[in-house]
VOPALO-982944 format. One line per field, with one value per residue (C-alpha): residue number from 1; x, y, z. Coordinates in steps of 0.5 Angstrom, whole numbers. Layout:
num = [NUM | ...] $
X = [X | ...] $
Y = [Y | ...] $
Z = [Z | ...] $
! end
This chain:
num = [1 | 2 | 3 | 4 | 5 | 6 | 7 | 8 | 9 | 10 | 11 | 12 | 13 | 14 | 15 | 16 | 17 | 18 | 19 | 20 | 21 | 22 | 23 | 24 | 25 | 26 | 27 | 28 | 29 | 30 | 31 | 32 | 33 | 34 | 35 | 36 | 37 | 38 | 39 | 40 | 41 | 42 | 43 | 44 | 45 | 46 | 47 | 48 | 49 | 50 | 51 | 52 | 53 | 54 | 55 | 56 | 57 | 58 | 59 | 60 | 61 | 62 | 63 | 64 | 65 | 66 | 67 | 68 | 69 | 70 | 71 | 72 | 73 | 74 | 75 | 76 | 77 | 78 | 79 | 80 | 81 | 82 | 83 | 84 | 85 | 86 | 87 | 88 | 89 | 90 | 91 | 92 | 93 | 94 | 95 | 96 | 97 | 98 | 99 | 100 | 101 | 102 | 103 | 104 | 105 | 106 | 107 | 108 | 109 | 110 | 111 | 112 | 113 | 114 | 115 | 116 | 117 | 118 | 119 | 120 | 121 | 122 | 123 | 124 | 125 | 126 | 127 | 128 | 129 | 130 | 131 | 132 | 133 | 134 | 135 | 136 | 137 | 138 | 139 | 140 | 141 | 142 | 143 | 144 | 145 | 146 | 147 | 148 | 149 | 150 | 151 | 152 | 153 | 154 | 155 | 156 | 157 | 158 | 159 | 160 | 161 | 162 | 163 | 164 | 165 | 166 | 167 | 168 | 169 | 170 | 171 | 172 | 173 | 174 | 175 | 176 | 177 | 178 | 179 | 180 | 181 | 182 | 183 | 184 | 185 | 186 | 187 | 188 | 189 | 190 | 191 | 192 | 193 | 194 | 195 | 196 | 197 | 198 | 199 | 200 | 201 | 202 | 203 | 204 | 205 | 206 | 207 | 208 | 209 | 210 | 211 | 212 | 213 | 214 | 215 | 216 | 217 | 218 | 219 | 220 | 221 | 222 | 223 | 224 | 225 | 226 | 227 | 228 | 229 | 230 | 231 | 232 | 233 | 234 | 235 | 236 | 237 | 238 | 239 | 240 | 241 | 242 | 243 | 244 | 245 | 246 | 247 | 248 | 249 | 250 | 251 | 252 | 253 | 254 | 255 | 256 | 257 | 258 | 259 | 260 | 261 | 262 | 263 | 264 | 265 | 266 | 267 | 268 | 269 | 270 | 271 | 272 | 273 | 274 | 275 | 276 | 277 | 278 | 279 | 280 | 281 | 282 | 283 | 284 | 285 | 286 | 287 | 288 | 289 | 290 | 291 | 292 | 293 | 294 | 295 | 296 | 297 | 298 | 299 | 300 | 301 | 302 | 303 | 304 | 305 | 306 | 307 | 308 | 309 | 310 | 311 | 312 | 313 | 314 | 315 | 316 | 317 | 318 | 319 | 320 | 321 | 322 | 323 | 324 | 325 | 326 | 327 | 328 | 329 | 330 | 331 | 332 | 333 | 334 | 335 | 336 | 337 | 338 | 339 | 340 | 341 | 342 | 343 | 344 | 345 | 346 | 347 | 348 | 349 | 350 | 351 | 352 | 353 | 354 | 355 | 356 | 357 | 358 | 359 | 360 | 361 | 362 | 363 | 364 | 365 | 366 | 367 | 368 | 369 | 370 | 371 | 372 | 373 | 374 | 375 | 376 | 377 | 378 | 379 | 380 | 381 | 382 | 383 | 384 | 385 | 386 | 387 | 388 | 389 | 390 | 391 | 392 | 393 | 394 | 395 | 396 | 397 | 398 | 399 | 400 | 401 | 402 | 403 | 404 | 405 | 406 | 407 | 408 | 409] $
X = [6 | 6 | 9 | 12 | 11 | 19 | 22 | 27 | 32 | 32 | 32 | 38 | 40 | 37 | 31 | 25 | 22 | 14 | 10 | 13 | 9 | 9 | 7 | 13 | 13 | 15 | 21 | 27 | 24 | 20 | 18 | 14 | 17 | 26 | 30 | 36 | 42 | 47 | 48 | 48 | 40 | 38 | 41 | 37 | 31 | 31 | 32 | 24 | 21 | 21 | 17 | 17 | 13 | 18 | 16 | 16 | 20 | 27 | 28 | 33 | 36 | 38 | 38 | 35 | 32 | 34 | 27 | 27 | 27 | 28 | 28 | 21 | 17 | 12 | 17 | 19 | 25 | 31 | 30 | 36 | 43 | 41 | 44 | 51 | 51 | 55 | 57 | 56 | 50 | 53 | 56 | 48 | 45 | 50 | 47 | 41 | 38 | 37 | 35 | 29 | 27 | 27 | 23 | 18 | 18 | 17 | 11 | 6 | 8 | 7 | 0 | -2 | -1 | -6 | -11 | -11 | -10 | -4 | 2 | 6 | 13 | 15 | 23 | 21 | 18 | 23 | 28 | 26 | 25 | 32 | 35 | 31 | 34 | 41 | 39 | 36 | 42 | 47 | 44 | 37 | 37 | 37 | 32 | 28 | 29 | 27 | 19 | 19 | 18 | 12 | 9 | 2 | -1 | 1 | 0 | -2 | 5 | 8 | 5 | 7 | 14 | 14 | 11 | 15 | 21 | 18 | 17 | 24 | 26 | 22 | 24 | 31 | 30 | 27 | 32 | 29 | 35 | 35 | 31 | 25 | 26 | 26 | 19 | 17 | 19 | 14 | 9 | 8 | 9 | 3 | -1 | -6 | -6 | -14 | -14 | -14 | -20 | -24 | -27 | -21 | -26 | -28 | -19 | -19 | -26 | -24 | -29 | -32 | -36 | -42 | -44 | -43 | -37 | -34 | -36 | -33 | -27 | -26 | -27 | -20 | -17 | -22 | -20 | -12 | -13 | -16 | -11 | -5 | -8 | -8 | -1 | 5 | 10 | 7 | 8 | 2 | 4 | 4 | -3 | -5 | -3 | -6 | -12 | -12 | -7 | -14 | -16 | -14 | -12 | -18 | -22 | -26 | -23 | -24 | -26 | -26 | -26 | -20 | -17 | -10 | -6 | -11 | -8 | 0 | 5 | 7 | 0 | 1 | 7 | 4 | -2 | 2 | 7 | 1 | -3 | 3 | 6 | -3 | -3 | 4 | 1 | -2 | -9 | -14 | -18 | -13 | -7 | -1 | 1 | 8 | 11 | 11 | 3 | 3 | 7 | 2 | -4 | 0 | 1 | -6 | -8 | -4 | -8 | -13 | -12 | -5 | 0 | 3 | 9 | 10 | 8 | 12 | 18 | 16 | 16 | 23 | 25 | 22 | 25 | 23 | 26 | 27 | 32 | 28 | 23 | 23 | 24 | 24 | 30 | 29 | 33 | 28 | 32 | 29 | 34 | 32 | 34 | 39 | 42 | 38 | 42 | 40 | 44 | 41 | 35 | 33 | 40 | 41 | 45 | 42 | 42 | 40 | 36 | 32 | 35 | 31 | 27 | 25 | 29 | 33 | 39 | 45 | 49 | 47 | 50 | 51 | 50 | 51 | 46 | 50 | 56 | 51 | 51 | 59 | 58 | 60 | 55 | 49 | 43 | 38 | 40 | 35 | 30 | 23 | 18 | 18 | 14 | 11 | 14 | 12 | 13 | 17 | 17 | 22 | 21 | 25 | 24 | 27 | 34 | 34 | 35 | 39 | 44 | 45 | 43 | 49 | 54 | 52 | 52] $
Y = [40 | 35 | 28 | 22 | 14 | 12 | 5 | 5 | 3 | 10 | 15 | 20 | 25 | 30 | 28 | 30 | 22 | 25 | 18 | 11 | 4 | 3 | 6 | 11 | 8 | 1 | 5 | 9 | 15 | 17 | 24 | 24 | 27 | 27 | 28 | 23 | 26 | 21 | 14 | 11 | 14 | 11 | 4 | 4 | 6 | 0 | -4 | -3 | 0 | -2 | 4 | 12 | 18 | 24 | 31 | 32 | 38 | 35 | 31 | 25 | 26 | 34 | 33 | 37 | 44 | 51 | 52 | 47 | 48 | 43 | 47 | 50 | 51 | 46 | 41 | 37 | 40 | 37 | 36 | 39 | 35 | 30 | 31 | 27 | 22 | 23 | 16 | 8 | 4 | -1 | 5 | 7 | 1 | -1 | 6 | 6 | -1 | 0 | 7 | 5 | 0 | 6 | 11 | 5 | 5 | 12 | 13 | 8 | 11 | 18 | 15 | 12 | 18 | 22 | 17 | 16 | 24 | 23 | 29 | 29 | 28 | 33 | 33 | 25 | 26 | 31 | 27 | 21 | 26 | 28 | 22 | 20 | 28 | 26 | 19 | 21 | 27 | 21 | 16 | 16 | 8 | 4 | 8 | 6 | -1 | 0 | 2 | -4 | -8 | -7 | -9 | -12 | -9 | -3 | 0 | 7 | 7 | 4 | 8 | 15 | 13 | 11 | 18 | 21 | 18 | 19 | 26 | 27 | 23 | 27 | 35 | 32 | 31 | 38 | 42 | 43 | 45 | 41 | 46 | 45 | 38 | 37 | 41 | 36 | 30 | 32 | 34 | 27 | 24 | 27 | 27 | 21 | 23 | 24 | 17 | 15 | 19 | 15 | 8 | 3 | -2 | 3 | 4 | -3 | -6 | -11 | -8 | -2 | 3 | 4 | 12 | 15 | 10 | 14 | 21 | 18 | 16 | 22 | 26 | 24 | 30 | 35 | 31 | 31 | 39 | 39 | 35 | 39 | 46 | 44 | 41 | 46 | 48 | 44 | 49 | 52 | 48 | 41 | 43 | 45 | 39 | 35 | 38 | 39 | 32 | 29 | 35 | 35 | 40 | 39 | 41 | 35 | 32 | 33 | 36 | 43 | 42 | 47 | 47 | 48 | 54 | 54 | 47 | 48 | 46 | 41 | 39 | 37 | 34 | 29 | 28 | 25 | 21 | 18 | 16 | 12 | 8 | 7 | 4 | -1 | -3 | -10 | -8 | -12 | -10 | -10 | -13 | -9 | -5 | -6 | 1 | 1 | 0 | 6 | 10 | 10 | 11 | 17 | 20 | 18 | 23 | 29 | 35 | 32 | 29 | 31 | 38 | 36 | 39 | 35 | 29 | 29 | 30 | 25 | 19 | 21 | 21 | 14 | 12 | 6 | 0 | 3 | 1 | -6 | -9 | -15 | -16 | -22 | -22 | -23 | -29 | -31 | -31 | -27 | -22 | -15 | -8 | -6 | 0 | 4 | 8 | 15 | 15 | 10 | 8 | 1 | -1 | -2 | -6 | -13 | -20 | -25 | -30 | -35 | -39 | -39 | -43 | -40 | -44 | -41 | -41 | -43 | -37 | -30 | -27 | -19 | -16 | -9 | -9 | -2 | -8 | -10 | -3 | -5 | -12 | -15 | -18 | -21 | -18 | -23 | -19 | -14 | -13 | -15 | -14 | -12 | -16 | -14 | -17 | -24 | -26 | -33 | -34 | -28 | -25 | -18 | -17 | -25 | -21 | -16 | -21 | -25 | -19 | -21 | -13 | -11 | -17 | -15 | -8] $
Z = [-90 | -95 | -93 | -97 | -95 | -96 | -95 | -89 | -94 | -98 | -92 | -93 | -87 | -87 | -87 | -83 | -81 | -80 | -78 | -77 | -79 | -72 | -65 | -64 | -57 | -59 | -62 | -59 | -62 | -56 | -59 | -65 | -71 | -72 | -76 | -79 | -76 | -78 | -81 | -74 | -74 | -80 | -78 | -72 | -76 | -81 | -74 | -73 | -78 | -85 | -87 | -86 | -88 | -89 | -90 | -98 | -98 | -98 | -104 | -105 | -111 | -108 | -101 | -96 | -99 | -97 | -95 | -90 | -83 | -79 | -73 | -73 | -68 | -70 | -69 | -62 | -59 | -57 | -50 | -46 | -44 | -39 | -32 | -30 | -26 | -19 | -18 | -22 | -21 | -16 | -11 | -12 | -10 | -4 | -1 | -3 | 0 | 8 | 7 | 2 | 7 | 13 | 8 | 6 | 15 | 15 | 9 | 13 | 20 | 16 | 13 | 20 | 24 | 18 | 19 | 27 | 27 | 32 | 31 | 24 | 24 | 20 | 20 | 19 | 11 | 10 | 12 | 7 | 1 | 2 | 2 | -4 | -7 | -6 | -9 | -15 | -16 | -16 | -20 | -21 | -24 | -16 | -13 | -20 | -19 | -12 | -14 | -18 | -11 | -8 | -1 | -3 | 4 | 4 | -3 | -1 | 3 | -3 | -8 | -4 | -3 | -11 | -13 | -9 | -13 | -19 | -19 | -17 | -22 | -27 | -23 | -25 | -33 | -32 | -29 | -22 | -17 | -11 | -7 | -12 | -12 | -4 | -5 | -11 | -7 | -1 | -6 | -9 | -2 | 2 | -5 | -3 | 5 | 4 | 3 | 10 | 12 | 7 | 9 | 7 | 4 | 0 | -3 | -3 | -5 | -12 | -16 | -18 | -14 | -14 | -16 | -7 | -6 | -12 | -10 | -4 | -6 | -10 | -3 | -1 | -5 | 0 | 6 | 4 | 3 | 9 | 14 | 11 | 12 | 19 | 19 | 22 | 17 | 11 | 4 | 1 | -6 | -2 | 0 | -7 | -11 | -5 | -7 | -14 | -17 | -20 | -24 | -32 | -37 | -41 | -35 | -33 | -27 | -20 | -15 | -18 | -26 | -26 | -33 | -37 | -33 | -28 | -25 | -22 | -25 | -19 | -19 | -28 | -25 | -20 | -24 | -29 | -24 | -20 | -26 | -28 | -22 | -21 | -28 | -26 | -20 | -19 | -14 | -12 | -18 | -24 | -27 | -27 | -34 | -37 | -37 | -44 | -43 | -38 | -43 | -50 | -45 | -42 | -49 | -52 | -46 | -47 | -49 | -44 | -38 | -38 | -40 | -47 | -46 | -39 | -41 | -48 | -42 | -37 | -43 | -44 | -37 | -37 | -44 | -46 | -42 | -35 | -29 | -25 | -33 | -35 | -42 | -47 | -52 | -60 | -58 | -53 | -48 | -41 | -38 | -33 | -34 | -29 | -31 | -37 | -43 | -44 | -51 | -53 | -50 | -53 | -51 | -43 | -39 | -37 | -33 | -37 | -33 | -37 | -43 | -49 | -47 | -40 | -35 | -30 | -32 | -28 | -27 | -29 | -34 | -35 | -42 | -43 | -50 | -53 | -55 | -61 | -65 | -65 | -67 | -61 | -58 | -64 | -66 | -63 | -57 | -58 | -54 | -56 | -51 | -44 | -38 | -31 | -25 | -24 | -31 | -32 | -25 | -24 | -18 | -18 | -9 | -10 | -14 | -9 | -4 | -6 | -8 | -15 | -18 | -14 | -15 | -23 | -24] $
! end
């Protein structure tokens, strides 16, 4: 279908938005491809975009044409009704908190006792994916928070306790009831287990492998297979995505080179999570990727690396500022994500925390950003660009200590 370069200023609802003059992810459109459903839409694309492309079947001056379907197939679909949530952000992180930190215990005792080849404590995982369900079921936002904090020494331990909770969180969007997502949960918690048979200096060298060491990285998948098989009462999917979470749908990932429906859909799903909590993280060898960093490189490789559809799934279950960024504000003021807006992504609640010229203010200041769109807080609000943990000297474990995401959620 044929499409129109319109000015932002003449877009109509009713309209099919094809392209912007700007990355779709820099937008709270996070799907690509809309339509212009009401006044409020045109508003918050004018926001970010001075141009569009339209598809030319609809004609201003007539307004949308019979023959438009704007529910074809070959357009994104809405994505379901999101889940409630269960209780408010700050009854969440009052829970959350000491239990976080015993899973994080947990993980590394779990991941040691793989290494050393000692006894699992099955009821132990289990117990932590549980508590990590119920959580996410309640309100996804304070365990997200929690995945921004990491331990520099134990990344593996951190990076399979953040799978576990990012997968969660995504089964949730997708509609998994809470069996699928306790099996879920010990699908991304177990997935790098084969790890601790591969040569630590090996996991942490601060620069690239040489061709065997790859191989022998890459052998860490063989080696997960391997352990969980001959773990009691470990389901058959967790041994599968062990083995198969580096395999890609365009048949070029390892160890097997399956592809597409030959990959299980657990096994998408914590490709998927594993490539974006890896991408965010500071390692020895690499400077973390914002969120929004992460996000383009996961949609770029949608088709290849990863299943479309998930992916697509998985940048809304994400969105565009998630509970724990940093962001800058178009006022130069520096503020951090506390709880995220569902309904209207590119407007969270935040804390402000530097003035515009970067220095620490005195008293935190909470601004919920959906306020802008009725006029009661400036346009000057909006945020601008996200930063990683660190930026401005701002410390998000330094926050979480202090109780400052408590006191202001």
């Amino acid at each position: 279908m044929a499409e129109q370069k319109i000015h932002t200023a003449d877009l109509r609802t009713g309209m099919f938005v094809s392209r912007l003059d700007r990355d779709w992810l820099d937008t709270p459109f996070i799907l690509q491809g809309f339509s212009i459903e009401d006044r409020e839409d045109i508003e918050i694309v004018q926001e970010f975009c001075e141009y569009v492309w339209v598809e030319s079947e609809f004609d201003a001056r007539k307004g949308p044409s019979k023959s438009a379907n704007l529910g074809s197939a070959s357009r994104p679909s809405a994505p379901p009704p999101l889940p409630q949530y269960q209780a408010s952000i700050k009854q969440e992180h009052k829970k959350i908190y000491s239990s976080f930190r015993r899973a994080r215990t947990i993980t590394s005792q779990l991941l040691d006792d793989f290494r050393l080849g000692a006894a699992i404590n099955n009821a132990a995982a289990k117990q932590t994916v549980n508590e990590c369900v119920k959580s996410v079921i309640r309100h996804p936002d304070a365990l997200l928070w929690m995945t921004k904090i990491r331990e520099s020494r134990q990344y593996t331990a951190d990076h399979c306790l953040n799978v576990c909770i990012l997968a969660i969180a995504f089964g949730r969007q997708l509609g998994l009831d809470e069996a699928q997502l306790q099996h879920l949960g010990l699908c991304g918690l177990l997935h790098d287990v084969g790890k601790m048979r591969v040569p630590h200096d090996i996991v942490e060298k601060p620069a690239a492998l040489t061709p065997k060491e790859w191989n022998m990285m890459k052998a860490h998948t063989v080696h997960g297979r391997n352990l969980l098989m001959s773990t009691e009462n470990i389901p058959n999917t967790v041994v599968d995505v062990a083995y198969s979470h580096h395999e890609r749908i365009d048949g070029e990932g390892y160890p097997r080179k399956i592809s597409g429906n030959d990959i299980s859909r657990f096994a998408k799903i914590i490709s998927l999570v594993d490539a974006y909590d890896a991408m965010t993280a500071e390692r020895c060898y690499s400077k973390p990727k914002t969120s929004t960093e992460a996000l383009k490189i996961i949609y770029n490789a949608r088709g290849k690396q990863f299943d479309e559809a998930l992916a697509i799934r998985f940048i809304e279950t994400i969105g565009l500022y998630p509970a724990g960024s940093i962001v800058e504000l178009y006022s130069g003021e520096v503020g951090i994500v506390i709880e995220s807006n569902p309904q209207r992504r590119h407007l969270p609640k935040i804390i402000l925390v530097r003035d515009a010229d970067k220095n620490p203010l005195e008293k935190e200041l909470v601004k919920d950003l959906q306020y802008i769109e009725s006029g009661e807080l400036p346009r000057r609000l909006l945020i601008k660009q996200v930063w990683c943990d660190g930026s401005f000297g701002i410390s998000l474990r330094v926050y979480q200590q202090r109780g400052l995401v408590l006191k202001y959620s």
